[in-house]
Backbone bond lengths (Angstrom), bond angles and torsions (degrees), N, CA, C in turn:
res aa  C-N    CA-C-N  psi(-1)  N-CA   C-N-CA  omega(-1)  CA-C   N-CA-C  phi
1 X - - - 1.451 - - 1.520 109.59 -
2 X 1.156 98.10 125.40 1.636 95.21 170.89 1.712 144.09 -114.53
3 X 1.241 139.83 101.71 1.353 148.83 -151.19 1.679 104.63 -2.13
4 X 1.583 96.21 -46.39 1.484 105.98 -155.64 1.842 101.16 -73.82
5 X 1.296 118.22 16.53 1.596 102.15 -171.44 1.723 88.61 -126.49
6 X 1.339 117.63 29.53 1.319 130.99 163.94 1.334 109.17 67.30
7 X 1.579 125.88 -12.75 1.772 126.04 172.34 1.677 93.55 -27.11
8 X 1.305 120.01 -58.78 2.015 120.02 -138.47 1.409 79.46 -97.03
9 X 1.413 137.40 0.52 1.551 111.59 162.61 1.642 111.93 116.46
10 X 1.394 149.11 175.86 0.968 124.87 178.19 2.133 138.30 -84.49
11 X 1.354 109.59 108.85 1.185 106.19 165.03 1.553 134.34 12.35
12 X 1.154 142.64 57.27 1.390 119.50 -173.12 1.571 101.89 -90.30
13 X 1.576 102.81 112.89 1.260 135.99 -172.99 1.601 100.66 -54.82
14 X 1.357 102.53 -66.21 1.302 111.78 -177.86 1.938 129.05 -42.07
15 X 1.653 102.32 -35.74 0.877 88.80 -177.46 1.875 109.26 -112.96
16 X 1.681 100.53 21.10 1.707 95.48 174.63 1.336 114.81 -76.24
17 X 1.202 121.40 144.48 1.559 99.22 175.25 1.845 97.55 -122.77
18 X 1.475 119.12 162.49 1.663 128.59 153.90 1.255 120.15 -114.61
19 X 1.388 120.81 134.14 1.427 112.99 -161.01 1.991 86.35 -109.73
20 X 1.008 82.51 168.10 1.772 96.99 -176.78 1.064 125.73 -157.53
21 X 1.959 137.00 136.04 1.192 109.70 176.97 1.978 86.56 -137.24
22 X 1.161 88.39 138.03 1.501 99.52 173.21 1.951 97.34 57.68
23 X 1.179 105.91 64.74 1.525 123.91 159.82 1.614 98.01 48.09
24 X 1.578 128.28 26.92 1.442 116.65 166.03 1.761 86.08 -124.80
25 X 0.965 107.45 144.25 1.555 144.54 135.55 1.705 110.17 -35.68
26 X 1.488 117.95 105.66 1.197 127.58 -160.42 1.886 105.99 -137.07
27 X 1.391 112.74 -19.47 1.337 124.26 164.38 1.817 122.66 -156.68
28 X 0.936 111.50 -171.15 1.332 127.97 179.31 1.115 131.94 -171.71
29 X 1.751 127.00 145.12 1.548 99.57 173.11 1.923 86.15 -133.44
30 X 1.142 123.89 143.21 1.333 130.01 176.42 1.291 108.44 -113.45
31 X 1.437 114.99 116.70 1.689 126.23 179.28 1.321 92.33 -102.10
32 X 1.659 117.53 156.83 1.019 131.56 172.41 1.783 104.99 -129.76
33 X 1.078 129.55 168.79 1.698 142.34 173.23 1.198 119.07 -46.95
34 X 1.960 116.25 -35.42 1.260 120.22 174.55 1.668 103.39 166.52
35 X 0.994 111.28 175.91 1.469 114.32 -149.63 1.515 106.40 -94.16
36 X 1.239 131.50 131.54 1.457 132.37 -175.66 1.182 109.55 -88.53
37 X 1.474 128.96 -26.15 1.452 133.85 157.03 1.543 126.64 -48.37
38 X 1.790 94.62 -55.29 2.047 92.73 -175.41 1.473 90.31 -111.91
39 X 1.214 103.45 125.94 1.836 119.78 150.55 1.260 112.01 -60.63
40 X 1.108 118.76 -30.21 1.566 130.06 172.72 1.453 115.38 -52.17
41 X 0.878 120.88 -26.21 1.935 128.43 -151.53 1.205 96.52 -113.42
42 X 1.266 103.97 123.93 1.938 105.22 174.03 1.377 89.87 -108.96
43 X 1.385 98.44 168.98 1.652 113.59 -176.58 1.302 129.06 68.80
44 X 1.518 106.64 -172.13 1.876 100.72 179.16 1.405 117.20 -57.69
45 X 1.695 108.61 172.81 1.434 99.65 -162.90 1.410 72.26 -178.42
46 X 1.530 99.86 119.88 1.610 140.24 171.39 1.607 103.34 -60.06
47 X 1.545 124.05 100.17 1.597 107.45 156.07 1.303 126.31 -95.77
48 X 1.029 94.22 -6.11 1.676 103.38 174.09 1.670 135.12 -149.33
49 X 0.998 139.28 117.51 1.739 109.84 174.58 1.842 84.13 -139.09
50 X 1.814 94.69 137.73 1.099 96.91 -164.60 1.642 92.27 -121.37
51 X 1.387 123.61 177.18 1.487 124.76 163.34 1.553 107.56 -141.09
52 X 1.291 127.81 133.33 1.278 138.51 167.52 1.959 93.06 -48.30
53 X 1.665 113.28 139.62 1.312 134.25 -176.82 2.030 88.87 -57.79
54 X 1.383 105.80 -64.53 1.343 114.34 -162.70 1.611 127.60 -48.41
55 X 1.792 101.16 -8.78 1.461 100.12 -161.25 1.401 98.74 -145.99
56 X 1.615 113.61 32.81 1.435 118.04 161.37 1.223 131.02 -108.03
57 X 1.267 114.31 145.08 1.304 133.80 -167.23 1.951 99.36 108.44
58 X 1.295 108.65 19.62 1.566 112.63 -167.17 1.451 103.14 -107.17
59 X 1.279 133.06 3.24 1.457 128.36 -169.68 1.586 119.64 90.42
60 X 1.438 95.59 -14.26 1.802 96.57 -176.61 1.910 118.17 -41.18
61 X 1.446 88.41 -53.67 1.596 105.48 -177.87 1.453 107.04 -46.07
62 X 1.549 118.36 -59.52 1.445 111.95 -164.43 1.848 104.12 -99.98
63 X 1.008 106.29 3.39 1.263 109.28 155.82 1.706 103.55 -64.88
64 X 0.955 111.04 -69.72 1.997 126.36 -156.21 1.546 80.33 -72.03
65 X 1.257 143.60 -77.80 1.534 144.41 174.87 2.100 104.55 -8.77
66 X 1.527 87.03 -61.97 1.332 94.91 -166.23 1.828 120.25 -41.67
67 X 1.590 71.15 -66.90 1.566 82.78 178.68 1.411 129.12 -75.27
68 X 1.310 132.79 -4.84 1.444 138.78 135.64 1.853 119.54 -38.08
69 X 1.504 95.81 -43.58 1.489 94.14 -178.42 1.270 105.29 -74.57
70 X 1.592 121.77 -44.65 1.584 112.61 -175.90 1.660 113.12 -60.30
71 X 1.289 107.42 -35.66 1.485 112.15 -172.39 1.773 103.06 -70.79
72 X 0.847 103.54 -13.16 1.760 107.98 166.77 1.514 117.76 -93.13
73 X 1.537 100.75 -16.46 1.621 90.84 165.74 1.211 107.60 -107.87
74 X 1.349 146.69 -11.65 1.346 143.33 150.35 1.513 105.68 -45.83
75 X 1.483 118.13 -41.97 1.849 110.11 -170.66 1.056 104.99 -81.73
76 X 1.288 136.09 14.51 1.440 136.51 -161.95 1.623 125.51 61.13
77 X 1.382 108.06 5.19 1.893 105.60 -178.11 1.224 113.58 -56.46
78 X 1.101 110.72 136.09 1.711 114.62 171.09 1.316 104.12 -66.72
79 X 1.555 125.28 -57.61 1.545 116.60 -174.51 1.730 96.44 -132.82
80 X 1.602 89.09 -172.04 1.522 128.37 -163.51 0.853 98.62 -165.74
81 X 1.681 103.10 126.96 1.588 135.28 -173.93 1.045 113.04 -125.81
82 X 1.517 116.78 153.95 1.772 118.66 157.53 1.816 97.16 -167.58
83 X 1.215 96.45 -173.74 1.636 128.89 -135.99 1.796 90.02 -118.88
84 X 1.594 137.80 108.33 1.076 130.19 136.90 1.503 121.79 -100.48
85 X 1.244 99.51 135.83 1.997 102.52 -175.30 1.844 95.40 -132.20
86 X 1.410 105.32 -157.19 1.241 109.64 -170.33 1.540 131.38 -64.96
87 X 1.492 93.22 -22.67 1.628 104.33 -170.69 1.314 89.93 -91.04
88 X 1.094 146.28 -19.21 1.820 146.57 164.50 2.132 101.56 -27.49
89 X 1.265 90.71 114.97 1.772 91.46 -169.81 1.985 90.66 -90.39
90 X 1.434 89.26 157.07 1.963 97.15 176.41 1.856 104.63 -54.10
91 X 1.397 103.02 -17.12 1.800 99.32 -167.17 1.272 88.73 -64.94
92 X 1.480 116.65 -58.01 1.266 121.90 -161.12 1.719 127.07 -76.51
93 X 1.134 100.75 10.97 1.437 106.23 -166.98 2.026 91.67 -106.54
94 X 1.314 89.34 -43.81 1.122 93.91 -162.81 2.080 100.48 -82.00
95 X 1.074 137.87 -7.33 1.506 147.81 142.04 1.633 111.42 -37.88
96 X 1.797 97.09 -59.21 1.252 91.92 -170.16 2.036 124.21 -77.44
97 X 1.639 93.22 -21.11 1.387 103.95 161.51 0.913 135.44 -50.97
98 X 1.648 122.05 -32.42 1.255 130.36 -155.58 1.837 100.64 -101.93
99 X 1.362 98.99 -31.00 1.583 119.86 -176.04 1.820 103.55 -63.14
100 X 2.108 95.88 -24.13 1.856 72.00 174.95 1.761 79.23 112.44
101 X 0.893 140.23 -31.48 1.983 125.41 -166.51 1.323 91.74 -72.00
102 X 1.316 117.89 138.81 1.503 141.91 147.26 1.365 142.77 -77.58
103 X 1.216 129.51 104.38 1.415 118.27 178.54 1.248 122.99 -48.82
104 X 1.093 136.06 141.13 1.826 134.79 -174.63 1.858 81.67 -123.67
C-alpha cells in the first residue's frame, strides 16, 4: 500500500521532505494530515522516515526529521506525531528522543 493512494491519510506536501546526494534519492520522511491509528492525535503524523542502508549514521535521518519539525512550526502546527512499535531500531528511537518526541 502506498501513502499516495490515500489508505495512510492525506499527504502533507509541504511538510514531506526527499533527501538526495548526487541526484539519487537516499532518504525520506512522509507526513500525512493526521494519524489513522490515534483519534487522539491532532495534526501531522510521521508514517514513515526512511534512510538509504549506504548513508546511515550520516545525519540524513535528523536532517529530514529536522526539518519536518521546523516546517511544522512555520505552518503553525501545534504538534507532530508518529508511531514506534517493534521493528522501531535503537538508532531510531533514540533520533526521535533527542528530537524532543515523547512516549504517551
Amino acid at each position: 500500500m502506498s501513502p499516495f493512494t490515500g489508505e495512510f491519510g492525506a499527504l502533507r506536501h509541504d511538510l514531506t521532505r526527499v533527501a538526495t546526494f548526487e541526484d539519487r534519492p537516499v532518504g525520506a520522511i512522509l507526513v500525512v494530515g493526521k494519524s489513522i491509528w490515534d483519534p487522539q492525535l491532532h495534526g501531522p503524523f510521521i508514517i514513515d522516515l526512511f534512510v538509504h542502508p549506504d548513508v546511515r549514521g550520516m545525519g540524513v535521518g535528523r536532517a529530514l526529521l529536522d526539518d519536518a519539525v521546523h516546517a511544522c512550526a512555520r505552518a503553525e502546527d501545534a504538534t507532530l506525531s508518529l508511531r514506534v512499535g517493534e521493528g522501531t531500531s535503537p538508532a531510531a528511537l533514540a533520533l526521535y528522543t533527542r528530537a524532543g518526541f515523547q512516549q504517551r
